[in-house]
KEKE-3310 file (N, C-alpha, C; in steps of 0.2 Angstrom, whole numbers, plus 5000, padded with zeros to 4 digits):
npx = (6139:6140:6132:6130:6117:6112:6101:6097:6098:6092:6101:6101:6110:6116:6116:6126:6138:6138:6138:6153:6162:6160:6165:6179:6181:6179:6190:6202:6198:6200:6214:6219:6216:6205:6187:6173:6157:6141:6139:6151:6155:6146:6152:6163:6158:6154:6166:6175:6168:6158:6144:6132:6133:6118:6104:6094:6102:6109:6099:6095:6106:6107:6096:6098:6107:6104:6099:6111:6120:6114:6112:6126:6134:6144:6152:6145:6153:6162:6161:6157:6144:6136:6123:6117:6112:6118:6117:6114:6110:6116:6119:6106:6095:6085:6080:6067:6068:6077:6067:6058:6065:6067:6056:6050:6061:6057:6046:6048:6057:6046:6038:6045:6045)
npy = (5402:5414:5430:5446:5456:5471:5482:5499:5509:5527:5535:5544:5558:5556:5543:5539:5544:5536:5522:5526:5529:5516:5508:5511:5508:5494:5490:5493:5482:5472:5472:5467:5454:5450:5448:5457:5457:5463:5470:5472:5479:5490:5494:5496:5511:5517:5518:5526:5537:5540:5539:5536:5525:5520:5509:5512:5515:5506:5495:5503:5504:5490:5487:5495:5486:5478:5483:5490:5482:5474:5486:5485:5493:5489:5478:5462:5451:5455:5453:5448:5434:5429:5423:5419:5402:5392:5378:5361:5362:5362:5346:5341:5333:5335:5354:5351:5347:5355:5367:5362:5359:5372:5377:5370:5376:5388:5385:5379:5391:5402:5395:5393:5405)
npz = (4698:4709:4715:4721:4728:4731:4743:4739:4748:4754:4769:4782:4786:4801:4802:4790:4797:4807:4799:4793:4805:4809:4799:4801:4814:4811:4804:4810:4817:4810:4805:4816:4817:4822:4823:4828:4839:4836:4849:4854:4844:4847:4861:4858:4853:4861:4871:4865:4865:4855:4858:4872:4882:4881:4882:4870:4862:4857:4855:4841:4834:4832:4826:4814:4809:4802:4789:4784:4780:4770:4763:4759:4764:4774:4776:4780:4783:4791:4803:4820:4819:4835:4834:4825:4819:4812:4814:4808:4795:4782:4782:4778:4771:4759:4753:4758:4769:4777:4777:4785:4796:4800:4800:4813:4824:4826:4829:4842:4848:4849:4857:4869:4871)
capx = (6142:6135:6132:6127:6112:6113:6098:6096:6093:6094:6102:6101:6116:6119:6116:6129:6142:6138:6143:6160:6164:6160:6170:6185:6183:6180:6196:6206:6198:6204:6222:6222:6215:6197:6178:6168:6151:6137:6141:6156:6155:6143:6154:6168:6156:6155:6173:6176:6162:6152:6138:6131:6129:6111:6100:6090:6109:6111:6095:6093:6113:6107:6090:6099:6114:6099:6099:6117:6122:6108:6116:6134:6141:6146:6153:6143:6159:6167:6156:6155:6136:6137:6117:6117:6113:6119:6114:6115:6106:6119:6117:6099:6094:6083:6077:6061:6070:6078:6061:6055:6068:6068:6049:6053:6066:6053:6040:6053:6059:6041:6034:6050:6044)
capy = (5408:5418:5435:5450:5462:5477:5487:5506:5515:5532:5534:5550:5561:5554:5536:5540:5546:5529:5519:5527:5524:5507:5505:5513:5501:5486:5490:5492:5475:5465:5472:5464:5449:5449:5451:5458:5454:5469:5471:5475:5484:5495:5495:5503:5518:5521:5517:5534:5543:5541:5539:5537:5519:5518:5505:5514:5516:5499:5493:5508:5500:5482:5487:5498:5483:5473:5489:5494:5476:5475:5491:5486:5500:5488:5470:5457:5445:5456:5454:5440:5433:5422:5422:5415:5395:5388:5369:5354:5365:5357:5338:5340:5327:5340:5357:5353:5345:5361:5371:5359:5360:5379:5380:5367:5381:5393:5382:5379:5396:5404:5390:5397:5411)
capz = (4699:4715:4715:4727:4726:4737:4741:4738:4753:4758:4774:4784:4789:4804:4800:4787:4802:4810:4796:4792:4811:4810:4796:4804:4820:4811:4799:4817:4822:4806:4807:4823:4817:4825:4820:4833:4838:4836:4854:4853:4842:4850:4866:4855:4852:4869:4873:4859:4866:4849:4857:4877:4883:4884:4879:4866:4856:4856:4850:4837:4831:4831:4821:4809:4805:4793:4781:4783:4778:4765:4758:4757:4768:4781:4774:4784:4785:4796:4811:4821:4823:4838:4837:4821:4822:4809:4815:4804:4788:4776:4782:4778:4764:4756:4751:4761:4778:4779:4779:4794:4802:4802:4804:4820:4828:4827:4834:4847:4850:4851:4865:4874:4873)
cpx = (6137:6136:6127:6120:6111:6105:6097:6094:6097:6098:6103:6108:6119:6119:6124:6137:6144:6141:6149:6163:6165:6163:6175:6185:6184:6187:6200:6204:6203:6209:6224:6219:6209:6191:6175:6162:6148:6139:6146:6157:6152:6148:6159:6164:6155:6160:6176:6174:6160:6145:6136:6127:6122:6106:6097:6096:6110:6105:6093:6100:6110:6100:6093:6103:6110:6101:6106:6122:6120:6111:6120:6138:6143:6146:6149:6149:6163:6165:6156:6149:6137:6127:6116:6118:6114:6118:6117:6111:6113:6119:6112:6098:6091:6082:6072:6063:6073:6073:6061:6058:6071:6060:6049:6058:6061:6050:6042:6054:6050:6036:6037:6050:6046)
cpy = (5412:5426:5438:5454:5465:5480:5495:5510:5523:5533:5542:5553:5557:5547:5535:5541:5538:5525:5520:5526:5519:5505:5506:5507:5495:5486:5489:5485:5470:5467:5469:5457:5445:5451:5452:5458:5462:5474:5472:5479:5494:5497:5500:5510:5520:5521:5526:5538:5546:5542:5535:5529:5519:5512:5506:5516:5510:5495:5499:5504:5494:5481:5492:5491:5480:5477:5489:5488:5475:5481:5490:5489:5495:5481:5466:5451:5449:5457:5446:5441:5427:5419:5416:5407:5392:5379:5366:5356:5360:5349:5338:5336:5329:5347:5356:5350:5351:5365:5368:5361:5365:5380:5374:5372:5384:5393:5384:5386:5401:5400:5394:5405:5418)
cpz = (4704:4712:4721:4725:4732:4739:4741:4745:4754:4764:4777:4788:4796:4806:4794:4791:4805:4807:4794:4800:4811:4808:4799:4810:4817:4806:4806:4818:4816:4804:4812:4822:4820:4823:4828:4832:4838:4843:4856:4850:4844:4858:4864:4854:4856:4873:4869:4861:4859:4851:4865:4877:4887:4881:4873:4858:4855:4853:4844:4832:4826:4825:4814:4804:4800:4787:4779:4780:4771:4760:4755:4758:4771:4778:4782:4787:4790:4803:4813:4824:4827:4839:4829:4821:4817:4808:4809:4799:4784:4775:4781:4772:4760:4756:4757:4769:4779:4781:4786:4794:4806:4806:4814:4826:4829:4830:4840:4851:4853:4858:4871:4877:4873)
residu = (UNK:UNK:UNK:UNK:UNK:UNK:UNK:UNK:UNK:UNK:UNK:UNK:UNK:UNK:UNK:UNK:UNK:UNK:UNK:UNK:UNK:UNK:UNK:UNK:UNK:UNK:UNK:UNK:UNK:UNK:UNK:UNK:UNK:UNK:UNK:UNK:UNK:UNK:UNK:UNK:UNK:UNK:UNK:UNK:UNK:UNK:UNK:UNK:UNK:UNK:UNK:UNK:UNK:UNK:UNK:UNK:UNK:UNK:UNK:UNK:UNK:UNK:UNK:UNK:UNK:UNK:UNK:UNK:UNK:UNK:UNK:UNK:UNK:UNK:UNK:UNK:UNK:UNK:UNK:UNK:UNK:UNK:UNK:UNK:UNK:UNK:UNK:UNK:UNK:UNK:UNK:UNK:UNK:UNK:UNK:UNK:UNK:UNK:UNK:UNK:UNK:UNK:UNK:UNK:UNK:UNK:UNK:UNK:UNK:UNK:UNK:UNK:UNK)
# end
């Protein structure tokens, strides 16, 4: 049997504002039958004029979604992560060929720079 664990945060009035948006939009999107990416999501905020497409809104957004996930305000299924790689993690023959083959990404990814 799986279960969830939330964590406890605070969140400040206007973090609070954010999420209730959010969820308004992402409800709009799954009556239409689509998950949007973070980025899209944030473009809706500045299609509404929630909030001034600027760089600093959009990573303040994308730094907040860990928490806001992590909360349980904002269901994680209803986003689509296209950054997420998934790979060949369930073909893997163990437990410990998964680590490598995560600590091998990372290698990877950091060479790249």
């Amino acid at each position: 049997m799986s279960c969830e664990f939330f964590t406890e945060t605070n969140f400040r009035a206007r973090t609070l504002e954010v999420i209730e948006q959010a969820n308004v939009i992402l409800l709009e999107y799954r009556h239409q039958g689509f998950k949007p990416t973070l980025r899209q999501l944030y473009y809706q905020f500045v299609a509404r004029q929630l909030m001034p497409n600027e760089p600093p809104n959009m990573r303040d957004l994308a730094g907040q979604w860990w928490m806001l996930d992590r909360s349980g305000m904002i269901d994680w299924n209803s986003m689509e992560d296209l950054t997420r790689d998934l790979g060949d993690w369930a073909s893997r023959d163990s437990p410990a060929d998964i680590l490598f083959g995560a600590a091998a990404k990372l290698e990877k990814a950091a060479l790249a720079g």
